[in-house]
C-alpha positions as YAML, in Angstrom:
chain: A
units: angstrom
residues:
- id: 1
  name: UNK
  ca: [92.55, 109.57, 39.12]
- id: 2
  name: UNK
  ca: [91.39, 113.59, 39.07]
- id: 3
  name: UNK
  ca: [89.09, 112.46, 41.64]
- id: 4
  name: UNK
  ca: [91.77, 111.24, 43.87]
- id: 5
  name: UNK
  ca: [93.47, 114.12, 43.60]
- id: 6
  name: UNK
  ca: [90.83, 116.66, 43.91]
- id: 7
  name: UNK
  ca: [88.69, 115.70, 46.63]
- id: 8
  name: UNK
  ca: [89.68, 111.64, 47.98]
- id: 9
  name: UNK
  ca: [87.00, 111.88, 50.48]
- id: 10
  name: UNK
  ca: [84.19, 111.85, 47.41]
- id: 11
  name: UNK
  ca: [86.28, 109.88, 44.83]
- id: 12
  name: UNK
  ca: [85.70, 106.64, 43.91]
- id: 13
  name: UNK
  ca: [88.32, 104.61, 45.86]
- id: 14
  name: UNK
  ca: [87.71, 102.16, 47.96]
- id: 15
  name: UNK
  ca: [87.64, 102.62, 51.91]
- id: 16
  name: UNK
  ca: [91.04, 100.79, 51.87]
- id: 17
  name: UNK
  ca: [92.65, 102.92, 49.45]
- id: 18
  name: UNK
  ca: [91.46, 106.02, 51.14]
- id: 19
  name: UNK
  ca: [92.56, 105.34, 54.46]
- id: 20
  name: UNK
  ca: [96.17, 104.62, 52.65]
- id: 21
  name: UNK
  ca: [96.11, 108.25, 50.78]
- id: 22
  name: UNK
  ca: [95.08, 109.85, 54.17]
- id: 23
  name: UNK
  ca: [97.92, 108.19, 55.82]
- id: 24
  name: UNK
  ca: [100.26, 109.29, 52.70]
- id: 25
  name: UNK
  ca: [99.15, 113.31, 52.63]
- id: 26
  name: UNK
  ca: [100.06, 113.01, 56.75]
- id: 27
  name: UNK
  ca: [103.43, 111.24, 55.47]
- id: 28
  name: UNK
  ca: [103.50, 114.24, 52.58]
- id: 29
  name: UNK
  ca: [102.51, 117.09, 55.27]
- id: 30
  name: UNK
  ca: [103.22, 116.31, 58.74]
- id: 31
  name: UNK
  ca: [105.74, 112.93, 58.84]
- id: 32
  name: UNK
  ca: [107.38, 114.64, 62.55]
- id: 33
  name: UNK
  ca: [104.24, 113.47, 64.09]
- id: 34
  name: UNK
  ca: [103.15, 110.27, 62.78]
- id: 35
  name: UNK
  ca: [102.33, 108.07, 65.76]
- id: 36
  name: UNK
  ca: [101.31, 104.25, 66.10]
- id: 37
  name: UNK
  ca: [97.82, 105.57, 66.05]
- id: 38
  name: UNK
  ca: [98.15, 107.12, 62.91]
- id: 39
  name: UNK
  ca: [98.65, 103.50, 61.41]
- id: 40
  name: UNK
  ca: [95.69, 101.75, 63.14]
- id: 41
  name: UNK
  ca: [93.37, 102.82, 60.73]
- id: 42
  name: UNK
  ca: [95.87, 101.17, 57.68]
- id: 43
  name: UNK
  ca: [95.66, 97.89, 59.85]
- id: 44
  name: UNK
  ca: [91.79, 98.08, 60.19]
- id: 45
  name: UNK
  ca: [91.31, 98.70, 56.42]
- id: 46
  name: UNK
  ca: [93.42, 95.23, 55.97]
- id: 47
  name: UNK
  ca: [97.18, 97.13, 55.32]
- id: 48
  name: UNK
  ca: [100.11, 95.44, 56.58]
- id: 49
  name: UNK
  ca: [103.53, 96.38, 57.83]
- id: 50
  name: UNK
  ca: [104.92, 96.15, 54.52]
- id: 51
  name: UNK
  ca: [102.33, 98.24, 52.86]
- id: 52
  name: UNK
  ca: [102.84, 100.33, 55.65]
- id: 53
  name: UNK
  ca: [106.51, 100.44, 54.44]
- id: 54
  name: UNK
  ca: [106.24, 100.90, 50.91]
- id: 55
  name: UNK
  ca: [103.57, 103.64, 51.34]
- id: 56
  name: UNK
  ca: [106.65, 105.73, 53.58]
- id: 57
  name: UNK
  ca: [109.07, 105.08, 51.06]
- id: 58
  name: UNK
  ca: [107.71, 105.82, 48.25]
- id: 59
  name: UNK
  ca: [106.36, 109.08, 49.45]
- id: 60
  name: UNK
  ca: [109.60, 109.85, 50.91]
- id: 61
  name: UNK
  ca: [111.76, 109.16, 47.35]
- id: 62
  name: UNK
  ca: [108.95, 111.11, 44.99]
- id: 63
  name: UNK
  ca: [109.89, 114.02, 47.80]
- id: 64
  name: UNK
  ca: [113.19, 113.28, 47.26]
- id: 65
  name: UNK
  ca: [113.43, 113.53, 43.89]
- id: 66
  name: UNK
  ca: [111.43, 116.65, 43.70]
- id: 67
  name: UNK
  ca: [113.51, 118.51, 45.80]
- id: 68
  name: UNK
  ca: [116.52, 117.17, 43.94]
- id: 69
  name: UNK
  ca: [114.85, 118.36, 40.29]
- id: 70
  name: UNK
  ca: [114.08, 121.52, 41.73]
- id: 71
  name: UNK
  ca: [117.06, 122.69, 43.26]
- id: 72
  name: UNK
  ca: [119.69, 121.66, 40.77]
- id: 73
  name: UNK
  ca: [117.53, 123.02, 37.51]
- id: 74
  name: UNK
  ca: [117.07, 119.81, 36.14]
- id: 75
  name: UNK
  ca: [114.09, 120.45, 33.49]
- id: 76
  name: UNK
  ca: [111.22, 118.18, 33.89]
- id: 77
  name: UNK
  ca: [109.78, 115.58, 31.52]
- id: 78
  name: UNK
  ca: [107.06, 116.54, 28.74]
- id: 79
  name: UNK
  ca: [103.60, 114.74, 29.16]
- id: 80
  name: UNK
  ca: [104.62, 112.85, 26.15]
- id: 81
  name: UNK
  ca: [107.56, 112.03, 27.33]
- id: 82
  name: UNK
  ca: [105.88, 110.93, 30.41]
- id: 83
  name: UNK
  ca: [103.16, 108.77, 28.69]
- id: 84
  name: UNK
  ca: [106.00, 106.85, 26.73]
- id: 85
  name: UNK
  ca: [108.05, 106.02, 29.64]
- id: 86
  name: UNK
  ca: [104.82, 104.90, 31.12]
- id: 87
  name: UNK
  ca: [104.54, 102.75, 28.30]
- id: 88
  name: UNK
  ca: [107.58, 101.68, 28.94]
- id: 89
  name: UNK
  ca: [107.15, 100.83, 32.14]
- id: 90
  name: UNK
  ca: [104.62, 99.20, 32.18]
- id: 91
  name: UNK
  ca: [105.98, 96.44, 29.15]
- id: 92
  name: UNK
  ca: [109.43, 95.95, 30.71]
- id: 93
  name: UNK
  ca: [109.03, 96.97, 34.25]
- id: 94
  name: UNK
  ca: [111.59, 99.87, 36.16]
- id: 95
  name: UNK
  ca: [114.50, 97.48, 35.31]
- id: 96
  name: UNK
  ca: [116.63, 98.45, 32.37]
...
């Protein structure tokens, strides 16, 4: 994951993957000017509209809730308390 995050071009994803991260940091950085040809390469790599979809909206709610978090003060999550909601998670899914 560090990898990802530190350099994508030399991490260990796979050609698929990185083409969707690109296409996320231009979501991330500069969404005003996302074009159709900024999606062919998601489409080569074997993405679909969906994908395509999910990728947006995700990226768009994490910025979302950052902002939110931010401005009103709330105070974020400990790592621990991150690693057990993980946990969580991932044995009863994000329904409660």
């Amino acid at each position: 994951m560090w990898g990802v995050l530190h350099d994508l071009e030399s991490s260990a994803l796979d050609q698929k993957h990185k083409a969707l991260f690109r296409f996320v940091d231009k979501v991330n950085h500069d969404s005003p000017r996302i074009t159709a040809e900024d999606m062919q390469p998601l489409y080569e790599a074997g993405w679909d509209d969906d994908a395509v979809f999910f990728a947006i909206t995700v990226c768009a709610l994490f910025n979302f809730y950052n902002r939110w978090v931010d401005a009103s003060g709330v105070h974020a999550l400990s790592e621990e308390a991150h690693r057990q909601g993980g946990k969580r998670t991932a044995a009863h899914g994000y329904v409660r």
